[in-house]
C-alpha positions as CSV (number, residue, x, y, z in Angstrom):
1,X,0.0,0.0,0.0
2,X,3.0,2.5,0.8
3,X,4.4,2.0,-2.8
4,X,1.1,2.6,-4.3
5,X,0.6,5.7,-2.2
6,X,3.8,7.2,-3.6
7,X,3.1,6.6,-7.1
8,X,-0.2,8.6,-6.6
9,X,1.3,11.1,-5.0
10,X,4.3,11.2,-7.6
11,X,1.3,11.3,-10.0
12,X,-0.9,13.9,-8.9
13,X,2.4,16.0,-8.9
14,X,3.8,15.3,-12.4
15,X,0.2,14.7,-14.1
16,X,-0.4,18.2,-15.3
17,X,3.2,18.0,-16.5
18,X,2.5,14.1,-18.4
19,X,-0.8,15.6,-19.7
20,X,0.9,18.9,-21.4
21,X,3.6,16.5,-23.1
22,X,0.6,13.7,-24.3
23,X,-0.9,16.5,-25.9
24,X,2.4,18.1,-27.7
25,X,3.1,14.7,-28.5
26,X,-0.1,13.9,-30.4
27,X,-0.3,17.1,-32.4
28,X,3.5,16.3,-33.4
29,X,2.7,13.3,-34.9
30,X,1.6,14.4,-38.1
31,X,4.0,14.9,-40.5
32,X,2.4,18.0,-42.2
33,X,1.7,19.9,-38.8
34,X,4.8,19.4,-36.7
35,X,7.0,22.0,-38.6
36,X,5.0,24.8,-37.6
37,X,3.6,23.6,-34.7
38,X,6.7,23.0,-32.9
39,X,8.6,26.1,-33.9
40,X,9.4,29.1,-32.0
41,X,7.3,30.8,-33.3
42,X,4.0,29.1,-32.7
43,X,4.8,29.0,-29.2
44,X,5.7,31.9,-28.7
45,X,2.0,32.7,-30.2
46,X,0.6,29.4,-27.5
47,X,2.2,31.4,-24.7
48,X,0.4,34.6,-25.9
49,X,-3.0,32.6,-25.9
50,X,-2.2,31.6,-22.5
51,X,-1.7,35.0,-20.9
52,X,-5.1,35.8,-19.9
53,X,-6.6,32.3,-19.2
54,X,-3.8,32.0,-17.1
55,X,-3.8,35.3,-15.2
56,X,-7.8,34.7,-14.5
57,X,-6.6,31.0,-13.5
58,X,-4.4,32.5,-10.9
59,X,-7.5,34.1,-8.9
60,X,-10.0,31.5,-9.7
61,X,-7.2,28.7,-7.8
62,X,-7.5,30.8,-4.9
63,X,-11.1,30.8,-4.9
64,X,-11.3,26.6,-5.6
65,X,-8.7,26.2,-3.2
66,X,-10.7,28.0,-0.5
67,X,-13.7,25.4,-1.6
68,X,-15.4,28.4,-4.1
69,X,-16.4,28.9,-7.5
70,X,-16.9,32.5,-9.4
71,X,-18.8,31.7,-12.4
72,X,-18.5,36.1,-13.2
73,X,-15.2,36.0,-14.0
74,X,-15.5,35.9,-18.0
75,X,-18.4,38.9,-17.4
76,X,-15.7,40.6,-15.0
77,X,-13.2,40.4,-17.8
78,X,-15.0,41.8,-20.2
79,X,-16.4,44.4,-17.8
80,X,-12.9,45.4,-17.0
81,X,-11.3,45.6,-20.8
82,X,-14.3,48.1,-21.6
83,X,-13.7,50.0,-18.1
84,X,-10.1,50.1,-19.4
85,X,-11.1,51.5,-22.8
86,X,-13.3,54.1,-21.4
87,X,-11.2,55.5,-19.2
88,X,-8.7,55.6,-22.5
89,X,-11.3,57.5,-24.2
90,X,-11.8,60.0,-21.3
91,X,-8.3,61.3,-21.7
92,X,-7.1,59.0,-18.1
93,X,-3.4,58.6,-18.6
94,X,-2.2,54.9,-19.0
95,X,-1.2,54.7,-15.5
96,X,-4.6,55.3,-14.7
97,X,-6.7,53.6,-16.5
98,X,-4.7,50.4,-15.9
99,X,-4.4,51.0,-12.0
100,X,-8.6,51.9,-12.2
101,X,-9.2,48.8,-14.2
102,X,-7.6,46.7,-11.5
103,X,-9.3,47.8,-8.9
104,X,-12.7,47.6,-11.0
105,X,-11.9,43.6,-11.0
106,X,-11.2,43.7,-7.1
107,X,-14.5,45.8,-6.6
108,X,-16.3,43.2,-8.2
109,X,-14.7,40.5,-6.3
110,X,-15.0,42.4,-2.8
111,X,-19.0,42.2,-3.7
112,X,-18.8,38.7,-4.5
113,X,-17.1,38.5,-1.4
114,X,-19.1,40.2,1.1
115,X,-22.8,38.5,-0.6
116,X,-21.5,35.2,0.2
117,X,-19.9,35.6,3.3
118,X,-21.8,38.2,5.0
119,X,-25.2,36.9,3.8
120,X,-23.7,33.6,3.7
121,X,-24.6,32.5,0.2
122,X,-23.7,29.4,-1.8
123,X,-20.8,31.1,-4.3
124,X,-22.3,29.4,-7.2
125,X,-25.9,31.3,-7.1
126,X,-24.5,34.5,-6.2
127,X,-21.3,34.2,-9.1
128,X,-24.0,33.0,-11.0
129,X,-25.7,36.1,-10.7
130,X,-23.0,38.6,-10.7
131,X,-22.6,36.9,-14.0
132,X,-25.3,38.8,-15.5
133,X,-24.6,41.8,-13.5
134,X,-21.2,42.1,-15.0
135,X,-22.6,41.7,-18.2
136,X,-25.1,43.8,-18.1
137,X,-23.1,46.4,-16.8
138,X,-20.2,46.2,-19.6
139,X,-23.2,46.4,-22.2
140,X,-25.0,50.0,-20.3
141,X,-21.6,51.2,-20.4
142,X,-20.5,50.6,-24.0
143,X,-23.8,51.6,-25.4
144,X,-23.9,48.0,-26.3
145,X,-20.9,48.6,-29.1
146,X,-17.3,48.2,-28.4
147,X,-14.8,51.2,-27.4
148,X,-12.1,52.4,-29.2
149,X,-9.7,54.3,-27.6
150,X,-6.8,56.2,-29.4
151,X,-3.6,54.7,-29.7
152,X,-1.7,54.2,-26.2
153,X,0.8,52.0,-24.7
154,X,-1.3,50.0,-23.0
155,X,-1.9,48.7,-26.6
156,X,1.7,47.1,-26.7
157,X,1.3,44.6,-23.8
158,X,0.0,41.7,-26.0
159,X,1.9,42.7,-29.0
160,X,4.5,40.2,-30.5
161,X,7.7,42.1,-30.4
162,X,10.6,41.2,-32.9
163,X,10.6,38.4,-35.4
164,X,7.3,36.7,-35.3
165,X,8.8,33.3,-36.6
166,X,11.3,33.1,-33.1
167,X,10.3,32.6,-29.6
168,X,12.1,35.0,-28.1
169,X,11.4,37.8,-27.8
170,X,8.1,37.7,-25.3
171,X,5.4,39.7,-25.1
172,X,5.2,42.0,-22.3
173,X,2.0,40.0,-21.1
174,X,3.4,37.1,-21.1
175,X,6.5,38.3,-18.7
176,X,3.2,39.6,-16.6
177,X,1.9,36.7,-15.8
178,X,5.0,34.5,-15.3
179,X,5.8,37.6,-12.7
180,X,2.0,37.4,-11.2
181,X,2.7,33.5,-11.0
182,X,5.3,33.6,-9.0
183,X,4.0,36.0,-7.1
184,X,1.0,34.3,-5.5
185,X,2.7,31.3,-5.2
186,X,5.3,32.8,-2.7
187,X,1.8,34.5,-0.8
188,X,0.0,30.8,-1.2
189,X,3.4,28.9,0.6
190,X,5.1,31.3,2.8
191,X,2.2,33.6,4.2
192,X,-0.1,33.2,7.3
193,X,-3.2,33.7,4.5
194,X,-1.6,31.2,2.0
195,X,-2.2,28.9,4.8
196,X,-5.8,30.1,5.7
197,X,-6.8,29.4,1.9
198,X,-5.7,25.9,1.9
199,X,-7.2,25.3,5.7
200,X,-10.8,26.8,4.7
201,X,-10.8,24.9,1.6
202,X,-9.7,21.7,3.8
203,X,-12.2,21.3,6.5
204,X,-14.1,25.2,7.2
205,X,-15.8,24.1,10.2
206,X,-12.2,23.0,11.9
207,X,-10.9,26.4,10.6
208,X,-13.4,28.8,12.2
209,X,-13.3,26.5,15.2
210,X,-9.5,27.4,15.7
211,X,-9.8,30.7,15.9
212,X,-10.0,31.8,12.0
213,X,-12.1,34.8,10.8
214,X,-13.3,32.4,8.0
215,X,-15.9,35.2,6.8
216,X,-13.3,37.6,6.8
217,X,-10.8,35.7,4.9
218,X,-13.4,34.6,2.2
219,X,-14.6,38.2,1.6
220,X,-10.2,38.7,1.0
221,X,-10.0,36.0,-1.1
222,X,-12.5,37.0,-3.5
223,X,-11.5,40.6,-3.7
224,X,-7.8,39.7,-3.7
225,X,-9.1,36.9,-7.1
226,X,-10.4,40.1,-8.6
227,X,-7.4,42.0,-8.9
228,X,-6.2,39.5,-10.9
229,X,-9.4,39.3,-13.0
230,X,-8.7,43.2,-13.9
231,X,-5.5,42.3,-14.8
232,X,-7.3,40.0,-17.0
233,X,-9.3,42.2,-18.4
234,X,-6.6,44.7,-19.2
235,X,-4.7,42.1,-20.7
236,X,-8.5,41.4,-22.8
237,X,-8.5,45.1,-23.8
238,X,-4.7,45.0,-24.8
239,X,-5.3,41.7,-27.1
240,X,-8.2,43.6,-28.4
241,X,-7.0,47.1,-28.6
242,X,-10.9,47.5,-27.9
243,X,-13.5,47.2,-25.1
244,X,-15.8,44.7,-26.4
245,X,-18.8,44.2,-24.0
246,X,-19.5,41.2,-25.6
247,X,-15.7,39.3,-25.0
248,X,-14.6,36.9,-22.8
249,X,-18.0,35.1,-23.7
250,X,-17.5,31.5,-22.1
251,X,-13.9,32.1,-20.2
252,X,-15.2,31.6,-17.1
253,X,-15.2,27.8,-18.2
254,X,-11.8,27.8,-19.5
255,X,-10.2,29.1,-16.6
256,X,-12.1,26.5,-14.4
257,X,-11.2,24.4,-16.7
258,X,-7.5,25.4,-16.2
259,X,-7.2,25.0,-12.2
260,X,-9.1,21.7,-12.4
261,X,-6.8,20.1,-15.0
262,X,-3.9,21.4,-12.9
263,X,-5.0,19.1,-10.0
264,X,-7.1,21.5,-7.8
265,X,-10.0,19.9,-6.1
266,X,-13.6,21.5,-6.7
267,X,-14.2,20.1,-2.7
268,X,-11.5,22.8,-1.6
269,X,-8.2,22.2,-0.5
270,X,-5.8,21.2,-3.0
271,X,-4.5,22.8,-5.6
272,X,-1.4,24.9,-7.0
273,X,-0.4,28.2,-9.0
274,X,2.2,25.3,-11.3
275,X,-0.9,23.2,-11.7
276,X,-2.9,26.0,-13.0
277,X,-0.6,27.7,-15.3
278,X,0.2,24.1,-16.7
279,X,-3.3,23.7,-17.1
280,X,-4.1,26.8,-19.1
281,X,-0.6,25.8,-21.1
282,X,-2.5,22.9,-21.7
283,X,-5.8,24.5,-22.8
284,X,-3.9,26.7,-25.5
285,X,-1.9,24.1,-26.8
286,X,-5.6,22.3,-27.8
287,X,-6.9,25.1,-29.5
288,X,-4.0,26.0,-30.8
289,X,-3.3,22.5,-32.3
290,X,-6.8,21.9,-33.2
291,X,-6.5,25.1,-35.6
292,X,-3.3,23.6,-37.0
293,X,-4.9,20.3,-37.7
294,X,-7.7,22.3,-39.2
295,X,-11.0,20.7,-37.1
296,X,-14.1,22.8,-36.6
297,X,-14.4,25.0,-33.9
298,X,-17.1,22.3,-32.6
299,X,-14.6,19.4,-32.6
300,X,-12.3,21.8,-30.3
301,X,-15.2,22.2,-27.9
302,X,-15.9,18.4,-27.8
303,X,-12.3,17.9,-27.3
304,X,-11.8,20.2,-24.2
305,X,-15.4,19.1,-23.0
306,X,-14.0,15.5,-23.1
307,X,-10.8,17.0,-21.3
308,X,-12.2,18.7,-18.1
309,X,-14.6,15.8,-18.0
310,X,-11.4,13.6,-17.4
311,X,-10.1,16.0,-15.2
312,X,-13.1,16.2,-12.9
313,X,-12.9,12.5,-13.0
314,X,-9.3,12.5,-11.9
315,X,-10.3,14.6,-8.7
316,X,-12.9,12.1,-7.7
317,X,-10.5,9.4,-7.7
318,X,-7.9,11.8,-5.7
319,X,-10.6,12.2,-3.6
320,X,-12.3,8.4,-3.0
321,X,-8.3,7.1,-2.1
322,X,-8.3,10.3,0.7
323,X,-11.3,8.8,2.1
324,X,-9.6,5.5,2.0
């Protein structure tokens, strides 16, 4: 039983990793799309695709890990890129308008936040709604039409810089969200709320029992996951060079998608930022290799369906040999 027990451990550790090669592998074995597919260049445009499932992923693992789910986070994205462009189109510098459209995201988080653990609400029906608050709200401020703002630097964060057939050099987003990664990963692992995240998400009742302010931390957790949602969205606008109320349609699902194929539990309590990004890594590398390979947009969606449904499946598993 002990050498089982490693292997699963040594699994759940290195599966994200086995599953990102499997895929590379399989879109490399055909003869007429491996050239392109594995050059520089095309992953240098996978990595580009990444940036803002990924960034998204990064607050949506805190929120799993802590035993949540934001189903507004594609609605908070597109809410934020056409926050960013209006303030663009106001004459805000930059600075500004980047800085505002962060703490948009975090605003809508804090009230994701404070609904479900003030009024203590199940995350899914109040995310659920939010959903269509979001929305709504990105539509009444657009006019229902996208935003163009003039030309500005913000512009240049998704841009690929220097030859496009070599991987290097990086876009300026993508060096964001490595930076980002890192970042919550250190907060996650060496901080005293790293460490209520994973507890809450673990057993809640045994965390408030010891002393925690579990209501306190949730309502941080959800505001701290929408920073990183208005990064999101910035990164949406930049991509974009437009605020387009309608965007971001369905990544709520991807970015799920993302932590849960990186090994986070839906129950709460596992999960990691290196899971995560592999997992988004993983969901660009689909799409991307599905356009190479030339299938319909549907056979992607089946595809990635089939994915998460595997992934889910996975956690059960993880889960049923806990109990054991």
């Amino acid at each position: 039983m002990g050498g089982k027990s490693k292997l699963w451990t040594i699994f759940n550790l290195l599966g994200p990793f086995l599953g990102l090669l499997v895929v590379i592998g399989l879109f490399s074995l055909s003869a007429e799309v491996r050239p392109f597919f594995l050059s520089g260049g095309n992953f240098k445009i996978i990595l580009t695709q990444t940036v803002i499932v990924a960034i998204g992923a990064l607050g949506m693992t805190m929120i799993i890990v802590s035993g949540g789910i934001d189903l507004s986070v594609g609605s908070t994205v597109a809410l934020t890129s056409v926050v960013a462009a209006t303030l663009l189109v106001e004459n805000f510098s930059p600075a500004d308008a980047a800085l505002l459209t962060i703490l948009a995201g975090s605003a809508i988080g804090l009230l994701n936040g404070l609904l479900i653990s003030g009024l203590r609400m199940m995350p899914f029906i109040v995310t659920l709604g939010m959903m269509g608050v979001a929305r709504g709200t990105a539509k009444w401020l657009s006019k229902s039409q996208t935003v163009n703002p003039p030309e500005n630097p913000i512009n240049h964060l998704m841009a690929s810089p220097g030859d496009p057939t070599q991987f290097l050099p990086l876009p300026i987003g993508v060096w964001i969200a490595i930076a980002l990664a890192i970042f919550l990963a250190i907060i996650l692992r060496k901080t005293v709320f790293g460490r209520y995240v994973f507890a809450i998400g673990g057993n809640e009742i045994a965390t408030r029992y010891s002393g925690v302010r579990v209501s306190l931390q949730k309502t941080v957790i959800y505001a701290f996951a929408g920073i990183f949602f208005g990064v999101a969205g910035l990164m949406q606008f930049a991509r974009l060079t437009q605020g387009d109320p309608s965007g971001a349609n369905g990544l709520e699902l991807d970015i799920i998608a993302a932590v849960v194929i990186g090994g986070a539990s839906l129950s709460g309590g596992t999960g990691s930022v290196l899971g995560s990004m592999i997992g988004a890594l993983i969901m660009a590398v689909l799409r991307n290799g599905s356009s190479q390979m030339g299938w319909p947009t549907y056979m992607q969606e089946i595809i990635i369906g089939g994915v998460i449904v595997l992934a889910v499946g996975l956690d059960k598993l993880r889960q049923r040999r806990a109990g054991k």
